[in-house]
N, CA, C and O of each residue as an XYZ file, in Angstrom:
448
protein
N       0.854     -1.160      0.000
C       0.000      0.000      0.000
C       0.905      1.229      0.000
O       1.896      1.317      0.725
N       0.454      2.303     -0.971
C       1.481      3.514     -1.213
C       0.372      4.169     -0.679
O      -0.842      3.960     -0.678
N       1.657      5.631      0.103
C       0.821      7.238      0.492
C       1.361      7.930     -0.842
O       2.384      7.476     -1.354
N       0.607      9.174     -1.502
C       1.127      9.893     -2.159
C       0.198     10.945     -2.630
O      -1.002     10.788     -2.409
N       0.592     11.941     -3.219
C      -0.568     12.430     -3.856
C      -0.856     12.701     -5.690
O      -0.018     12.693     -6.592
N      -2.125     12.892     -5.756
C      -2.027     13.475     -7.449
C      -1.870     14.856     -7.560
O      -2.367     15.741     -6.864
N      -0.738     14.978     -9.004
C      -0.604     16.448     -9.117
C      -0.776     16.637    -10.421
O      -0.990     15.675    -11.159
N      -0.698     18.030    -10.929
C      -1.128     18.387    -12.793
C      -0.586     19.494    -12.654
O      -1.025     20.442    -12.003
N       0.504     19.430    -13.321
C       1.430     20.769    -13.423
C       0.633     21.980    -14.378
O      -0.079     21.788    -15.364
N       0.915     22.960    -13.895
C       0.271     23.921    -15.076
C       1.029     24.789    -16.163
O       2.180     24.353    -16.167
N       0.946     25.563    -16.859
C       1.783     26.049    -18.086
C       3.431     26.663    -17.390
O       4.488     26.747    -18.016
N       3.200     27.000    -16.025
C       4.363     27.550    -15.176
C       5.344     26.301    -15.048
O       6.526     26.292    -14.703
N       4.428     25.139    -15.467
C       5.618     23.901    -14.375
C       5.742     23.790    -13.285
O       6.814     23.402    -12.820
N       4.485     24.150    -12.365
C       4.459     24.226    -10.906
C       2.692     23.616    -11.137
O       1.937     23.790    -12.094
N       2.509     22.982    -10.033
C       1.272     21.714     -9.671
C      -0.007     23.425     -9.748
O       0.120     24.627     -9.514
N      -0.972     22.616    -10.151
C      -2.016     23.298    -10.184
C      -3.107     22.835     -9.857
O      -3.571     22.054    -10.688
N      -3.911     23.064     -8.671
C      -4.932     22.374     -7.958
C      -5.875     22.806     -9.401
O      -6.075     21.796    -10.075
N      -6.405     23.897     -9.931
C      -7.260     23.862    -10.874
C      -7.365     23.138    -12.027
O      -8.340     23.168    -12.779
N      -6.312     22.444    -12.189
C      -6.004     21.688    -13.305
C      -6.483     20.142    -12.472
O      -7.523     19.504    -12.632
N      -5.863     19.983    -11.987
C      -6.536     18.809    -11.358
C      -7.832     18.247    -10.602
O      -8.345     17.147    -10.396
N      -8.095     19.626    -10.290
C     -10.285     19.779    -10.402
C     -10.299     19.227    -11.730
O     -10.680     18.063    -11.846
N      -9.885     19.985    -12.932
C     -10.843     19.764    -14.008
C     -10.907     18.209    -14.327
O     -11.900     17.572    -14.678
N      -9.631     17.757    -14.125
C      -9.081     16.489    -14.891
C      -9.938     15.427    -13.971
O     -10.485     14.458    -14.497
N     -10.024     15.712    -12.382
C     -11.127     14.625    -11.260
C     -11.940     14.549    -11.754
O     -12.313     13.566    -12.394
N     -12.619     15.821    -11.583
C     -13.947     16.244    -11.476
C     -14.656     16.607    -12.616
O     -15.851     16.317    -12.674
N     -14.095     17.214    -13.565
C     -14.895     16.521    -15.112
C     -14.466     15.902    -16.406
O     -14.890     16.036    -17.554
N     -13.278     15.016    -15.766
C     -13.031     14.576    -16.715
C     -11.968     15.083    -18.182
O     -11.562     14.365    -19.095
N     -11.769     16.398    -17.981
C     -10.828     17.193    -18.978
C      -9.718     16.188    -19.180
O      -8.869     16.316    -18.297
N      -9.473     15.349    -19.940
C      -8.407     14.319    -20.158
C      -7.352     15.677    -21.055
O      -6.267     15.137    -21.272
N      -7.328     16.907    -21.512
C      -6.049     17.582    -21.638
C      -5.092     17.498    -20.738
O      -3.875     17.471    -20.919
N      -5.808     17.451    -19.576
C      -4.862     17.905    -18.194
C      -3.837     16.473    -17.713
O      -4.299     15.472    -17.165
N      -2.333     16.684    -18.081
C      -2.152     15.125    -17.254
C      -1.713     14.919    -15.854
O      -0.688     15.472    -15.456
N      -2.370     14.214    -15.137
C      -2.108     14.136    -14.062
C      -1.247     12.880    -13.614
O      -1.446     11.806    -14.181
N      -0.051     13.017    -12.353
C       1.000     12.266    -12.128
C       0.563     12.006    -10.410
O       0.111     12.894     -9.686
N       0.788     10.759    -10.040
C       1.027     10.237     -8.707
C       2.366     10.147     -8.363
O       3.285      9.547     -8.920
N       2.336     11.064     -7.026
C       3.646     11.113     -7.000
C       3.873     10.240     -5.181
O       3.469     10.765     -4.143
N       4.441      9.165     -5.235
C       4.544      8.248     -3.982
C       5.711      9.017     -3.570
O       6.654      9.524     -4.178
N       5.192      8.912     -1.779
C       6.332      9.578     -0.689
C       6.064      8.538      0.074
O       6.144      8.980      1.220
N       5.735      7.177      0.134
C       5.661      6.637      1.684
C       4.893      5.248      1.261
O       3.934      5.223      0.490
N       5.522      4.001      1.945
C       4.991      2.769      1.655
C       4.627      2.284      2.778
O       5.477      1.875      3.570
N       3.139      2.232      3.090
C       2.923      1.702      4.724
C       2.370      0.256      4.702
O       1.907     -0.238      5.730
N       2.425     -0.535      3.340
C       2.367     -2.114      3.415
C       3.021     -2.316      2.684
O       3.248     -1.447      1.842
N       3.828     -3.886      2.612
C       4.422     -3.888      1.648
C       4.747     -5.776      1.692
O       5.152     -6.307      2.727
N       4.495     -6.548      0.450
C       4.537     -7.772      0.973
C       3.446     -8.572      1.817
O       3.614     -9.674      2.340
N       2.032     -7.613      1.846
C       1.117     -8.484      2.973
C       1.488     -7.853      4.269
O       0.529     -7.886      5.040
N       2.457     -7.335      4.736
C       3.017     -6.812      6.108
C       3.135     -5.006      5.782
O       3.496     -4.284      4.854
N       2.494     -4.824      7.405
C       2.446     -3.910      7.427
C       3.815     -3.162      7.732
O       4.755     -3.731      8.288
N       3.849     -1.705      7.279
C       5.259     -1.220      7.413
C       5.780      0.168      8.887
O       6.769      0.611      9.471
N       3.934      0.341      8.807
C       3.428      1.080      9.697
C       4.641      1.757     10.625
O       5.168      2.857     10.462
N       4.983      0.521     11.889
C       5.699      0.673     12.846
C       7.034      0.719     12.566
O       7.708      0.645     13.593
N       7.781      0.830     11.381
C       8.747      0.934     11.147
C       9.446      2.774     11.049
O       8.858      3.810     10.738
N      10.667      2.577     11.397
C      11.008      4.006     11.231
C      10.946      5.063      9.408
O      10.501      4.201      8.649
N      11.048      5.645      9.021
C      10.423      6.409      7.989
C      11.462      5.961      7.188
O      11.277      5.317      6.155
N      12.623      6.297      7.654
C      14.042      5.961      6.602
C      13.732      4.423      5.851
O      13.609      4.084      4.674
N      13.678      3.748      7.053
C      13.445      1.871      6.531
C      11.905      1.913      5.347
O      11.705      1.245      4.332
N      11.289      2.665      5.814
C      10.509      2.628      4.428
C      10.772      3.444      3.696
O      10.445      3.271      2.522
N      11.336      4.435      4.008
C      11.999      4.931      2.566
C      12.767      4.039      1.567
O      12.511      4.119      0.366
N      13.797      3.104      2.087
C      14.474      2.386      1.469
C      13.983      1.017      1.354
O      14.957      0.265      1.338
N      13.044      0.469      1.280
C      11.308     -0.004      0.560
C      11.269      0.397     -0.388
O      11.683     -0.043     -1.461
N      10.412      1.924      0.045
C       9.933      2.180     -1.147
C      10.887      2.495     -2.309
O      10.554      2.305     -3.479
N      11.869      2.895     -2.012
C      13.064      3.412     -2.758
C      13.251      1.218     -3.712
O      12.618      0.938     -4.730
N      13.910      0.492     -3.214
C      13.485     -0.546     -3.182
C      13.215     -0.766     -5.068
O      13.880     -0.874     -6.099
N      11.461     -0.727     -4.506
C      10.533     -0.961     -5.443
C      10.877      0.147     -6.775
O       9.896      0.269     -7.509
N      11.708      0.706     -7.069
C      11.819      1.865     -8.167
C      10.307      1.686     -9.169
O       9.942      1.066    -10.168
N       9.777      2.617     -8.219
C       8.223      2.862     -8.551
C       8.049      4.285    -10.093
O       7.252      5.111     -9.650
N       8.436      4.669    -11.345
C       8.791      5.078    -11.895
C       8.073      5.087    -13.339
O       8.436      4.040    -13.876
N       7.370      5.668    -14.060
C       6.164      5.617    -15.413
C       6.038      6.654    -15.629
O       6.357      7.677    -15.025
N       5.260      6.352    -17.066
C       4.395      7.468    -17.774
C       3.461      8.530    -16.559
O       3.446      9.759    -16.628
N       2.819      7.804    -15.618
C       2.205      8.470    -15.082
C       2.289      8.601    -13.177
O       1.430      9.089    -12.443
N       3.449      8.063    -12.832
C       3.558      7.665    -11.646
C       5.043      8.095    -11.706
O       5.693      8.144    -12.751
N       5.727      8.545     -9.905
C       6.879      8.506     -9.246
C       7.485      8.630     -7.964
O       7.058      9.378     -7.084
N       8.427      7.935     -7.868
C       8.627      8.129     -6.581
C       9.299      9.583     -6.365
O      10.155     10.087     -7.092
N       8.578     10.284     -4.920
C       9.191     11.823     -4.563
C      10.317     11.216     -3.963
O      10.459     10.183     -3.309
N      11.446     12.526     -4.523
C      12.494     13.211     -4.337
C      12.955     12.776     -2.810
O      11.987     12.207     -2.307
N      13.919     12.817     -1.994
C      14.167     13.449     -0.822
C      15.135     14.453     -0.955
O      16.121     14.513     -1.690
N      14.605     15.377      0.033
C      15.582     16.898     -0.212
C      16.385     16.814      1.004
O      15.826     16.526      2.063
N      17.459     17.004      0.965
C      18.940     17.280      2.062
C      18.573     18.630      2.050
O      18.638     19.201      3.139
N      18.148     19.375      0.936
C      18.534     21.215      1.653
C      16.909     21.542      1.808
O      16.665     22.386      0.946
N      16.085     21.327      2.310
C      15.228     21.623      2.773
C      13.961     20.891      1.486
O      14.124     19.946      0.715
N      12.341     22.084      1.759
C      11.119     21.513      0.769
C      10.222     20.775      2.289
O      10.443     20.787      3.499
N       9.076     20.145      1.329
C       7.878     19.533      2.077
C       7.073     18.619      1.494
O       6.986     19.018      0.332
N       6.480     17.708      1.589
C       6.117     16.971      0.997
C       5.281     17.602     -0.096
O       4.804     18.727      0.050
N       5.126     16.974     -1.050
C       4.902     17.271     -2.505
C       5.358     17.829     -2.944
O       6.491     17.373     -3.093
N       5.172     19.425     -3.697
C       5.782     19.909     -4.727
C       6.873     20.532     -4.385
O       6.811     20.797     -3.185
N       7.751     20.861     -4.813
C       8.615     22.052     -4.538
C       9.294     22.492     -5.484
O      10.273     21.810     -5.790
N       9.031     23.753     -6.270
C       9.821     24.060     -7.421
C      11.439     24.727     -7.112
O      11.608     25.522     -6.187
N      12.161     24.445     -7.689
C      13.722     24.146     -7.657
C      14.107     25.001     -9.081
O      13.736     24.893    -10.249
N      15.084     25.940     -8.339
C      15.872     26.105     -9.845
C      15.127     26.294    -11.491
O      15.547     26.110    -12.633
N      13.834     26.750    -10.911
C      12.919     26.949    -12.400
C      12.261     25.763    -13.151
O      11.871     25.770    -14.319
N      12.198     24.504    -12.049
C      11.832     23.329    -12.901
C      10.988     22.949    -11.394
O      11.106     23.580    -10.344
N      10.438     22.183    -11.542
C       9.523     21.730    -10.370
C      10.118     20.078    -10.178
O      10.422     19.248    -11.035
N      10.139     20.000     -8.492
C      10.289     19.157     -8.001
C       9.278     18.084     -7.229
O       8.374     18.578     -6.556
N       9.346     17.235     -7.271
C       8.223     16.128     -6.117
C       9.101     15.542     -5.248
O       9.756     14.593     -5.680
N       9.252     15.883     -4.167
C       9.748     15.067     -2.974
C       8.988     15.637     -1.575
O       7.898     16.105     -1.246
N      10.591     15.203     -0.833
C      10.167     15.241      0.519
C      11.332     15.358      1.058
O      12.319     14.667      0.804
N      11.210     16.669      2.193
C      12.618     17.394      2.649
C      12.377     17.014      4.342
O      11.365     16.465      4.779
N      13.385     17.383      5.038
C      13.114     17.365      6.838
C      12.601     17.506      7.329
O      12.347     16.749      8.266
N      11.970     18.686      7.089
C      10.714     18.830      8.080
C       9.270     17.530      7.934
O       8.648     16.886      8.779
N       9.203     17.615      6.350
C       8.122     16.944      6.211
C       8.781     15.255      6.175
O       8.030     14.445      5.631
N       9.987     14.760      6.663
C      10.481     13.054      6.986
C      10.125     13.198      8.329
O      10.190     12.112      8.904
N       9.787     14.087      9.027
C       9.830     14.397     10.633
C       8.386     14.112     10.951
O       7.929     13.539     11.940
N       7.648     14.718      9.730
C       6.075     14.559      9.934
C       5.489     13.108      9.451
O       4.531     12.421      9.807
N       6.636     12.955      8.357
C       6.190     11.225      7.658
C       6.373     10.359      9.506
O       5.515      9.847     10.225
N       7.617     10.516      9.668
C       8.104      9.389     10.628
C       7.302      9.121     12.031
O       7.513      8.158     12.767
N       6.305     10.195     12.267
C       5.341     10.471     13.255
C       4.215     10.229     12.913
O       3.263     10.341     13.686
N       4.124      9.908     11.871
C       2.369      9.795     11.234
C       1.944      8.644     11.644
O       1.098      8.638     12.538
N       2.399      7.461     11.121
C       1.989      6.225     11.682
C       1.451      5.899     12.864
O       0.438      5.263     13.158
N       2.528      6.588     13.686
C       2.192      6.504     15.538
C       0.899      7.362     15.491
O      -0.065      6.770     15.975
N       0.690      8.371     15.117
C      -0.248      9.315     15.534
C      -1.858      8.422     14.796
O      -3.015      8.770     15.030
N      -1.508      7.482     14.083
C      -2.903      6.985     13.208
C      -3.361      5.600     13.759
O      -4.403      4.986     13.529
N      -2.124      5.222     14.677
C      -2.628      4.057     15.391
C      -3.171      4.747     16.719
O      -4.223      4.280     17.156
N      -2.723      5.552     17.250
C      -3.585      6.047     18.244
C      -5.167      6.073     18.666
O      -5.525      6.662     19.686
């Protein structure tokens, strides 16, 4: 089982929630939309849940999850947050420190 989200870049090259209304919600097949995986919380029938974030990072990392319409996010060493983050004039999909801090706590906080 993958966490991730859908995104639809817009003419800027940066994710556009309106673009991805149209493409859900009515169907506008112009618009293409990409899944972008940050987090594998089953894997094998077993859950990955209780494991620390890194060990499923390198899972999911692992599985080189990678297509036409699918990818695995980024991890950022110099900062960002989960999902988008445009870089250097090109747009990025990962996941930087703050938001491995929020991955690595999530689990605990959902079994609660």
């Amino acid at each position: 089982m993958l966490d991730g989200e859908l995104i639809s870049l817009g003419d800027d090259g940066l994710p556009s929630f309106p673009r991805l209304s149209n493409r859900i919600l009515h169907g506008h097949e112009g618009f293409a939309v990409t899944y972008v995986i940050f987090d594998v919380l089953a894997h094998d029938g077993e859950s990955t849940m209780a494991l620390p974030y890194s060990e499923r990072r390198r899972i999911l990392e692992s599985l080189a999850l990678h297509g036409p319409a699918w990818c695995t996010a980024e991890v950022f060493e110099d900062g960002g947050s989960i999902g988008a983050t445009p870089s250097r004039g090109s747009f990025r999909a990962g996941v930087g420190p703050a938001a491995i801090n929020e991955l690595a706590a999530w689990p605990r906080r959902v079994a609660q």
